[in-house]
C-alpha positions in Angstrom: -50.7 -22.2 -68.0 -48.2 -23.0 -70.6 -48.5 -24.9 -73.8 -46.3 -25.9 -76.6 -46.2 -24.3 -79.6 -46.7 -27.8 -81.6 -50.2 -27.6 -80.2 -51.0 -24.5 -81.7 -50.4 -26.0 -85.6 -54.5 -26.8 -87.4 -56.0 -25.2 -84.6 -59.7 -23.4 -85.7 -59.3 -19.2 -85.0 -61.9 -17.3 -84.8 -62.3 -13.6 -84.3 -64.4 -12.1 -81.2 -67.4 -11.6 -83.0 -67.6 -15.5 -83.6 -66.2 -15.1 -87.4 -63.9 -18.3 -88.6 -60.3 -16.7 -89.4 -58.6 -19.7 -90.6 -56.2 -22.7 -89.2 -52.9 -21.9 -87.5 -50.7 -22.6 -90.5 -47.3 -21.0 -88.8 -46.2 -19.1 -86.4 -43.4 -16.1 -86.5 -41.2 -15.7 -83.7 -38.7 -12.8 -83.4 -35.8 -14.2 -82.0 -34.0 -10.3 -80.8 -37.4 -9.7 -78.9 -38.1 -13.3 -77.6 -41.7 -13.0 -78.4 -44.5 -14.6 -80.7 -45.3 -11.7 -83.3 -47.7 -13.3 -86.2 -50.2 -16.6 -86.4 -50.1 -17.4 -90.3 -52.8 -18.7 -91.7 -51.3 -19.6 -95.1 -47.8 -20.5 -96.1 -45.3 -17.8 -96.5 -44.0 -18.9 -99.5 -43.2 -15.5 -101.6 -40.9 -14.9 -104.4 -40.4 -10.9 -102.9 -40.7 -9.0 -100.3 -43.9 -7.1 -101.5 -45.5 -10.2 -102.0 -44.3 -11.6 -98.1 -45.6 -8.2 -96.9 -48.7 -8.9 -98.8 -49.4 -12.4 -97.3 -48.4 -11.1 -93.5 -51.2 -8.3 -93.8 -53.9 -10.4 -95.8 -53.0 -14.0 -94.5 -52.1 -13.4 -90.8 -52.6 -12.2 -87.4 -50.2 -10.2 -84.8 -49.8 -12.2 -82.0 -50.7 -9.5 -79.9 -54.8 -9.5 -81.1 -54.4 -13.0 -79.5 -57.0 -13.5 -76.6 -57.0 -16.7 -75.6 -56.1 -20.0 -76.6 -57.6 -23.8 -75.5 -59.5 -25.8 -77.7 -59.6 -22.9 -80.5 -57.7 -19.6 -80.8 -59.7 -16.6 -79.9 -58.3 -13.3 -81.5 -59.4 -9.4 -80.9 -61.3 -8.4 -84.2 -59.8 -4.8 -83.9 -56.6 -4.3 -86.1 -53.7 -3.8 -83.6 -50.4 -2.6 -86.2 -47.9 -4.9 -87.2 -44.7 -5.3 -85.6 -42.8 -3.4 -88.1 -45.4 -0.5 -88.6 -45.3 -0.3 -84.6 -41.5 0.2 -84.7 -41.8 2.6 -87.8 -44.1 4.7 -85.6 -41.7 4.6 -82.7 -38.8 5.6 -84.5 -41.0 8.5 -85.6 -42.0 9.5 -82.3 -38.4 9.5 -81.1 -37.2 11.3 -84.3 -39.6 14.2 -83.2 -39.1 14.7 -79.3 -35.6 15.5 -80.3 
């Protein structure tokens, strides 16, 4: 099944334990990787980085909790890491089989 990502934009989320999470506000796409990585529910308008970091953790969802999508978005409740946290801890892991 494919759908566009316009579709995606006001659409309800909700969480697997029936919790509302918020409206699909935006969507972050990492262009290197070619894949979806966050569902914002809030604008990322942020005047630093600390306060952008702040609004991805508090405000948003990885892309990867994402488990299904139709008439609503349906999203793992479990906290998967962030994108950057997960390549932080990959670096790390290489760093320390050498």
């Amino acid at each position: 099944m494919t759908l566009r990502l316009s579709k995606l934009f006001g659409i309800d989320i909700y969480n697997d334990k029936a919790e509302y999470k918020g409206k699909v506000f935006d969507i972050v796409i990492n262009l290197e990787k070619g894949r979806l990585e966050t569902i914002t529910t809030e604008a990322l308008k942020a005047s630093s980085k600390q306060e952008a970091r702040k609004i991805i953790s508090e405000k948003s969802i990885p892309y990867k909790n994402v488990k299904a999508v139709k008439d609503i978005v349906l999203v793992s409740q479990a906290r998967v890491s962030a994108p950057e946290e997960e390549e932080e801890e990959e670096s790390l892991h290489r760093h320390r089989r050498r």
